[in-house]
C-alpha positions in Angstrom: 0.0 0.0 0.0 1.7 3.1 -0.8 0.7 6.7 1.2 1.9 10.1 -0.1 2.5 13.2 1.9 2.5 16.6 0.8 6.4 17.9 0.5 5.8 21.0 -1.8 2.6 22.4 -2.6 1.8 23.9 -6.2 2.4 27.3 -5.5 5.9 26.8 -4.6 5.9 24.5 -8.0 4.6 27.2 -10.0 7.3 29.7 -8.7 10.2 27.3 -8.6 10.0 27.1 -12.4 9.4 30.9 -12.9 13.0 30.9 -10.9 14.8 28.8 -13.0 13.3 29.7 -15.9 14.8 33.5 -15.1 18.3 31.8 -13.9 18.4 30.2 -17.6 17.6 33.7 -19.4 20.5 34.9 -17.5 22.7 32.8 -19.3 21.7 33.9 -22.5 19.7 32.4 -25.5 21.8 33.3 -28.4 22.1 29.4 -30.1 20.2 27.6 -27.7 19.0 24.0 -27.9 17.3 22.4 -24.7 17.6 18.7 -24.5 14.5 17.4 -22.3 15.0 13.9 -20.8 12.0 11.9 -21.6 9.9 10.8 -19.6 10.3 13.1 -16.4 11.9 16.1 -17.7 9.1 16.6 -20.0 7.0 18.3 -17.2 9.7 20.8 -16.0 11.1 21.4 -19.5 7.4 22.6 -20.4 7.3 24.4 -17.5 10.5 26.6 -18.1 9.5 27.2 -21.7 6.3 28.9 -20.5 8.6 31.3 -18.8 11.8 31.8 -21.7 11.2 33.5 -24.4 12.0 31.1 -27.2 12.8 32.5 -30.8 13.3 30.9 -33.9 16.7 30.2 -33.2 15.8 28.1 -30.2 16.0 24.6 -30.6 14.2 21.7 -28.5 15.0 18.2 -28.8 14.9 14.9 -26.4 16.6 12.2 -25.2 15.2 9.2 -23.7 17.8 7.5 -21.1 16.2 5.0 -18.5 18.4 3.1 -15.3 15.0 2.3 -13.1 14.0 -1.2 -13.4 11.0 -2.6 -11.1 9.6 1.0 -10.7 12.2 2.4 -7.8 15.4 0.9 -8.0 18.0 2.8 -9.7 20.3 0.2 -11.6 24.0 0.8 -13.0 22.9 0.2 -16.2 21.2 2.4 -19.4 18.7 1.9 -21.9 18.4 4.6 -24.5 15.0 4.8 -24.8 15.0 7.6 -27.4 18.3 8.9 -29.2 16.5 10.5 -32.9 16.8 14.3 -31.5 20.9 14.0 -30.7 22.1 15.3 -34.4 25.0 17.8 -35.4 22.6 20.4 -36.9 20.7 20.2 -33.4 23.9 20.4 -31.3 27.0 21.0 -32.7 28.5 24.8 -32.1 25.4 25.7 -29.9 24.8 26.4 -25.9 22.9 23.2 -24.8 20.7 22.6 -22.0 20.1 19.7 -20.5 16.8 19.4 -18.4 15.5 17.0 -16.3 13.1 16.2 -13.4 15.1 14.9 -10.8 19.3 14.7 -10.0 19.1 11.4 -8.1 22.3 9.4 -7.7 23.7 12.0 -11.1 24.3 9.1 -13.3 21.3 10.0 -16.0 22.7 13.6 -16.3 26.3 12.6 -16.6 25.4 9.9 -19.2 23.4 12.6 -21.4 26.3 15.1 -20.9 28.8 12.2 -22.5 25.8 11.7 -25.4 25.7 15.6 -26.2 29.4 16.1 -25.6 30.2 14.2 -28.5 28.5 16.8 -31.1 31.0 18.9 -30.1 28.2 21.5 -28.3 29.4 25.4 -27.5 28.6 24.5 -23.8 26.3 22.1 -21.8 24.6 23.2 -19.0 22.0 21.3 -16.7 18.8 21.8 -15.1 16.6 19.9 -12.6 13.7 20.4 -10.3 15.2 18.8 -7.6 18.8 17.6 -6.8 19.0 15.0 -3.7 22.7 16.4 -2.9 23.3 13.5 -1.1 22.9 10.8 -2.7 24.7 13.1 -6.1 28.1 13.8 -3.8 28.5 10.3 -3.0 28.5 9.2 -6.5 31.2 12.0 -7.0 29.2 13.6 -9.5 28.6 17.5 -10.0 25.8 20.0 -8.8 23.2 20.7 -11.7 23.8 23.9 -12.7 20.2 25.0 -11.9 18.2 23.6 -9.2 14.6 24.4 -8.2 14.9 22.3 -5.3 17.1 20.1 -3.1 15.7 17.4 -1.2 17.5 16.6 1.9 16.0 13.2 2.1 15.7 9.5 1.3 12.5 9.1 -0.2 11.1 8.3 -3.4 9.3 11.6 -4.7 6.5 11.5 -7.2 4.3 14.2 -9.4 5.7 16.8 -11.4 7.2 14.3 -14.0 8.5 12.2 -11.4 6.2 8.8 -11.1 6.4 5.5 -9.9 6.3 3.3 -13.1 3.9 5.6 -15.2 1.8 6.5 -11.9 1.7 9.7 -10.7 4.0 11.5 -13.3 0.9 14.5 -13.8 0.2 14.9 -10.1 1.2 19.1 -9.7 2.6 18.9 -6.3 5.5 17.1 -5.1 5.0 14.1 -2.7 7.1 11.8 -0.9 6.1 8.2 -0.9 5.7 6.4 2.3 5.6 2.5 1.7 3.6 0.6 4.0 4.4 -2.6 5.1 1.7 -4.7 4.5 2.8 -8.4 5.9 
């Protein structure tokens, strides 16, 4: 049986993304392409474009990169899920953002960063709702470059893009999942 509680309500949603969506302007948008990570980034990338002003030389592609295998555990291993959008013409010479739902353990956003990196990109930068710091430092992997969040704790998180198998991924608060033992 699984129980959710509340950990950030829909305003504080709502404003997070104006904030990071004002953080990425700051960087510029001269060449721009924003890689969304399917399937949880698409809910924070469309909710940082409604907030950038994207022109005709802004580019939006995906890539679909998967390491969860029986709904919660994160494995060492990858499936590309969805690799069409990684071309030259979309990357090559341009500023590249990399967006995503959640920085975890940091293996997903350093696997996508060694996927762009290879079309020779102006710069990569990354973005996430929320970064669990701790769990990202012991892996010895980097701080997203924009965070809307950090989680200080060891729960499973769900809504916003972030579900539990393909449950939960449209909810538009942030809960964490309490598991009940049922035995």
């Amino acid at each position: 049986m699984e129980n959710l509680k509340i950990y950030k309500a829909r305003r504080h949603v709502d404003s997070t993304f104006l904030s990071m969506s004002l953080r990425i302007k700051e960087y510029g948008l001269d060449d721009v392409t924003f890689i969304t990570l399917l399937k949880g980034g698409v809910y924070t990338g469309f909710n940082l474009f409604k907030n950038i002003p994207l022109s005709i030389n802004t580019w939006i592609g995906y890539l679909g990169l998967s390491s969860y295998k029986e709904d919660t555990f994160n494995s060492n291993t990858f499936n590309i899920t969805y690799k069409f959008d990684l071309t030259d013409e979309l990357l090559k010479d341009r500023n590249v953002w990399i967006i995503d739902d959640i920085c975890d353990s940091g293996k997903t956003l350093d696997r996508a960063t060694g996927l762009v990196q290879a079309y020779k990109p102006k710069s990569i930068r990354t973005a996430v709702l929320i970064d669990k710091p701790h769990t990202r430092e012991k892996n010895h992997f980097p701080k997203p470059d924009i965070v809307g969040f950090t989680y200080p704790g060891d729960n499973f998180l769900l809504g916003c893009g972030l579900g539990l198998g393909e449950k939960y991924r449209t909810l538009r608060e942030l809960y964490e999942l309490e598991v009940q033992d049922v035995s």
